[in-house]
Structure formats: structure tokens, C-alpha cells
C-alpha positions as CSV (number, residue, x, y, z in Angstrom):
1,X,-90.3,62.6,45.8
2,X,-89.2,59.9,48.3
3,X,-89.5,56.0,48.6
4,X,-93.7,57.0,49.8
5,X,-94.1,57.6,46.4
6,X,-93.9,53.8,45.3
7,X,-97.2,52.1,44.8
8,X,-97.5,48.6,45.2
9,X,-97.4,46.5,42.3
10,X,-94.4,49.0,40.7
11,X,-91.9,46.7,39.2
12,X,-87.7,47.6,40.5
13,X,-84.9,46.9,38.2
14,X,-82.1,46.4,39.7
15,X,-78.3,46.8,37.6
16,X,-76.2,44.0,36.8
17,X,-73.7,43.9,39.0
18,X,-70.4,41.9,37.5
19,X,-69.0,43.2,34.3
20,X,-69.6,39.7,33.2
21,X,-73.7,39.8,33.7
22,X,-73.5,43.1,31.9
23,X,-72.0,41.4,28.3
24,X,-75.6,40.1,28.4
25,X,-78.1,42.0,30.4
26,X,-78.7,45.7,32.1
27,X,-80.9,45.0,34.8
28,X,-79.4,41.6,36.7
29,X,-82.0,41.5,39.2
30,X,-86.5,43.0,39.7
31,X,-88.4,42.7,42.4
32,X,-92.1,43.9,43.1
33,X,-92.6,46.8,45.9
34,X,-95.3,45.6,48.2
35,X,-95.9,48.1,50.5
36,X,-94.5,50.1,54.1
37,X,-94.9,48.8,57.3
38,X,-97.0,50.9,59.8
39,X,-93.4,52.3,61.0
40,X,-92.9,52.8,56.9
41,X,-90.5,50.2,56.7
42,X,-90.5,50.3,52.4
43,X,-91.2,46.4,51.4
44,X,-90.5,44.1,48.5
45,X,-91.4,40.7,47.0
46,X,-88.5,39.3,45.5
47,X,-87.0,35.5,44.9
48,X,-83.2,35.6,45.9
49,X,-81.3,32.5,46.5
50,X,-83.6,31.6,49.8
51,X,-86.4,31.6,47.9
52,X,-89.7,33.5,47.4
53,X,-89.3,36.5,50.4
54,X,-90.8,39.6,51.4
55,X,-87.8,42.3,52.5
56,X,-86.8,45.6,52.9
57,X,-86.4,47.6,50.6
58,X,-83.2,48.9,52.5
59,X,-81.8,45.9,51.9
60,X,-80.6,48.0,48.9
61,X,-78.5,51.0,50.6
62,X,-77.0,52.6,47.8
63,X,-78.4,51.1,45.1
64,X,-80.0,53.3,42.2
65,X,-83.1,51.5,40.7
66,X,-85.3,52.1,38.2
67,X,-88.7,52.2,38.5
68,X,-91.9,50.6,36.2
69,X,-95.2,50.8,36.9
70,X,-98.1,49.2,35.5
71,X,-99.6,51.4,32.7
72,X,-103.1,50.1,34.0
73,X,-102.5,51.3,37.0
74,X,-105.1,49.5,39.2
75,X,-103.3,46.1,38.4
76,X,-100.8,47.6,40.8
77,X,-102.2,46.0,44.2
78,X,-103.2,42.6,42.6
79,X,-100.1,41.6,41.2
80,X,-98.6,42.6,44.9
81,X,-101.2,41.0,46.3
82,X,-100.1,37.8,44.4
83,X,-96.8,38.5,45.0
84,X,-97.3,37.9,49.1
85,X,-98.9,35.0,48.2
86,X,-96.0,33.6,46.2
87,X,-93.9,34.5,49.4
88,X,-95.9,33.1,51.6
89,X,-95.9,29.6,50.2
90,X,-93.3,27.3,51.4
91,X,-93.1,25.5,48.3
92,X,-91.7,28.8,46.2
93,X,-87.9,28.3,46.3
94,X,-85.5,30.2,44.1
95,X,-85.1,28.6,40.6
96,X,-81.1,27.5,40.5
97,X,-81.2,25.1,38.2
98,X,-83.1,27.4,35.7
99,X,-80.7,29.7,35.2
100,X,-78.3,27.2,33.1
101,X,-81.4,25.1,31.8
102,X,-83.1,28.1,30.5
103,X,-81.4,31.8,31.0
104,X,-78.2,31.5,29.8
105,X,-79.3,29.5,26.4
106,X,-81.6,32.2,26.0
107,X,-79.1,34.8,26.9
108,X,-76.6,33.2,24.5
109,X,-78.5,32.9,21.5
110,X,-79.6,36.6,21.7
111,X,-75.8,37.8,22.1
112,X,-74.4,35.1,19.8
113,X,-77.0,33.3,17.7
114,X,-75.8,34.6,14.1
115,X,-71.9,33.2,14.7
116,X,-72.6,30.2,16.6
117,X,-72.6,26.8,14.9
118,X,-75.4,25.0,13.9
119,X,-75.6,22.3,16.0
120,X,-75.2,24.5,19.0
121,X,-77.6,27.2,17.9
122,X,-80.0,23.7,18.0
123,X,-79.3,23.0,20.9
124,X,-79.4,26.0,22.9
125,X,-82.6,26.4,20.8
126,X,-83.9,23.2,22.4
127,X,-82.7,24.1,26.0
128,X,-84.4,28.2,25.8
129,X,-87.7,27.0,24.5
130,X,-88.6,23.5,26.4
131,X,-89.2,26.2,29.6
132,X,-92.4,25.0,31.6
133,X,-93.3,27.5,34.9
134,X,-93.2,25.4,37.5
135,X,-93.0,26.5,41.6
136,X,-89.1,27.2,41.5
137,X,-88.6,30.9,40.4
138,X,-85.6,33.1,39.6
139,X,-86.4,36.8,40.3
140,X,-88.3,37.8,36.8
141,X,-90.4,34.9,36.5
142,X,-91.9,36.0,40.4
143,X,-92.4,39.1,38.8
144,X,-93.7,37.9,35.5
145,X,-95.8,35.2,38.1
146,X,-97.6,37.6,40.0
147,X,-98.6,40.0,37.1
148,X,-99.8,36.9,35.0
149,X,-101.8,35.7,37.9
150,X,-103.6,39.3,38.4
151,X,-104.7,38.9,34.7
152,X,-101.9,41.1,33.7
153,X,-99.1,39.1,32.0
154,X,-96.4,41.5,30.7
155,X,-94.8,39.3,28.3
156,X,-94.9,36.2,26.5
157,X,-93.8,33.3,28.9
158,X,-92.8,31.0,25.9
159,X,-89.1,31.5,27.0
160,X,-88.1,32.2,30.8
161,X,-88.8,35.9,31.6
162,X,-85.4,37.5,32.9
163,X,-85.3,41.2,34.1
164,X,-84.7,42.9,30.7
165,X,-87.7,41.4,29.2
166,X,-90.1,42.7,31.6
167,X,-88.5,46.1,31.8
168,X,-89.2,46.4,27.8
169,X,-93.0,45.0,28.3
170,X,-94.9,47.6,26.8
171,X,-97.2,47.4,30.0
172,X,-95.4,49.0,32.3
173,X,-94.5,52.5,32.1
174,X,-91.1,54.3,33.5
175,X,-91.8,56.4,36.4
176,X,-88.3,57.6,37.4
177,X,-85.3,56.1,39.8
178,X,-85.3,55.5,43.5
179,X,-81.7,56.2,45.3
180,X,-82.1,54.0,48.5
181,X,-79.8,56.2,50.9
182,X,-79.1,55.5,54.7
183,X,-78.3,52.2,56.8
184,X,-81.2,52.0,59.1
185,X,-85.2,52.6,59.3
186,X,-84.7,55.6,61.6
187,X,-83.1,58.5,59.3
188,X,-83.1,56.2,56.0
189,X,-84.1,58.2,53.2
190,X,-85.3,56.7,49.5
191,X,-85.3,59.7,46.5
192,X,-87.2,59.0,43.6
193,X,-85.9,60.9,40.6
């Protein structure tokens, strides 16, 4: 099966790339497939460090990722739907500061929590679990965004959402792997496995 196969709304996990992202995490970066272009230019939804953007997918030449889809699969076009809408506000920017405010607390108490000290397990306490959404997103919480705002939420927003905790959300359903292979729209070829 090829890159047609994607539905919109199907959740991409991306690997970590750095050997230091992958003491902590798998999957470093998730977007949201949106749908092809008339000329089936494969699209996403994803918040990079310009903000809230709709791509191609073949942005990602040679990148294997994993792909989730909604177990109810009819939430599929909604949460894409809300997706473009994130992306097509100009007040969606990427969420900088919420990667040392809220991630890596939350990253470091899971990896470290029973040896760290107790006034640092406090405070890193404090620092994972004051999270409020707010209009500044890192790439999981777009994802986690649009499914909450289709009436889908696939996990507990209580703590941010990073790209791990959304690919073990128990709605959403592995559907195989996607090798994005070629450098251009003419000829460029996406295998799903």
C-alpha cells in the first residue's frame, strides 16, 4: 500500500532523532495527515518551530514513520479538520518555552523520579503539573488539540501531551509504517508497511 492509503485524521510518529532525545522518548516528533492535494501532494498538520503549518509530507524523504489511526474511525476527518483550523490561525505559534516549563520536568521525573532528591522531585512535580493549554503548541499538544476539539481527546491533558503519550492512547490503533521515498512530487513514492 502507498502514502494514498492514509486517511485523514491518522496520527504520524515520527523517531527521535539525537541519541540524547532517545534516553527519554521513541517518537521525538507527530503530526496529523490532512489530506493530498488535487496533484496528490500527501499533506500534514504539524507545529514545528514556525508555528502551527500545513506541509508536505515529503518534507520527510527518508524517514520511516509509524502510523495511528483513530480506532473510531470517523473521528478521522474532524480532528484534521480542526487541525487546518489550528494552522490557519495566526495566533498558533510553536510552544518554545513549554518544552523546559513543562516536557522536560515531566520527562525527568518519569526517567528519574525514584533517585532524584526530594526537593527536586517537588519541584519538577510543581513545574509538570501547573500545565494550562494555552495558543502556543509543541507538536503533541496540536495533535492532542485537534482530537480533543473533535470530541475525541486521546489522553488526559493534566500534564503536557508529548509524542509517546499519544502513541500509547488506547484510541488510536496501529495501522503499519509509511517509508517516504523520493525527493520530489513527480516520481515520489510513500510505502506503507
Amino acid at each position: 500500500m502507498d502514502y494514498t492509503d492514509l486517511m485523514p485524521g491518522d496520527v504520524l510518529f515520527f523517531k527521535a532523532g539525537s541519541w540524547l532525545v532517545r534516553l527519554f522518548v521513541k517518537y521525538g516528533h507527530v503530526a496529523i495527515y490532512f489530506d493530498q492535494t488535487k496533484r496528490g501532494l500527501p499533506l500534514i498538520v504539524e507545529s514545528i518551530g514556525r508555528g502551527v503549518l500545513i506541509r508536505s509530507l515529503l518534507t520527510y524523504t527518508g524517514e520511516e514513520i509509524a502510523v495511528k489511526r483513530p480506532v473510531d474511525e470517523s473521528i478521522g476527518a474532524p480532528a484534521a479538520k480542526a487541525a487546518e483550523r489550528l494552522a490557519d490561525n495566526p495566533g498558533s505559534w510553536y510552544g518554545y518555552f513549554d518544552i523546559p516549563r513543562f516536557a522536560l520536568p515531566k520527562l525527568m521525573l518519569a526517567k528519574f523520579g525514584s533517585i532524584l532528591p526530594q526537593n527536586w522531585d517537588t519541584v519538577l512535580k510543581w513545574l509538570a503539573f501547573t500545565y494550562r493549554r494555552n495558543s502556543f503548541y509543541i507538536c503533541s499538544e496540536l495533535v492532542a488539540s485537534a482530537f480533543r476539539d473533535a470530541g475525541y481527546p486521546l489522553v488526559d491533558e493534566g500534564t503536557i501531551p508529548l509524542p509517546d503519550d499519544l502513541f500509547h492512547s488506547r484510541k488510536l490503533t496501529l495501522v503499519g509504517t509509511v517509508k517516504v521515498e523520493g525527493g520530489g512530487m513527480n516520481g515520489a513514492v510513500c510505502r506503507c508497511d
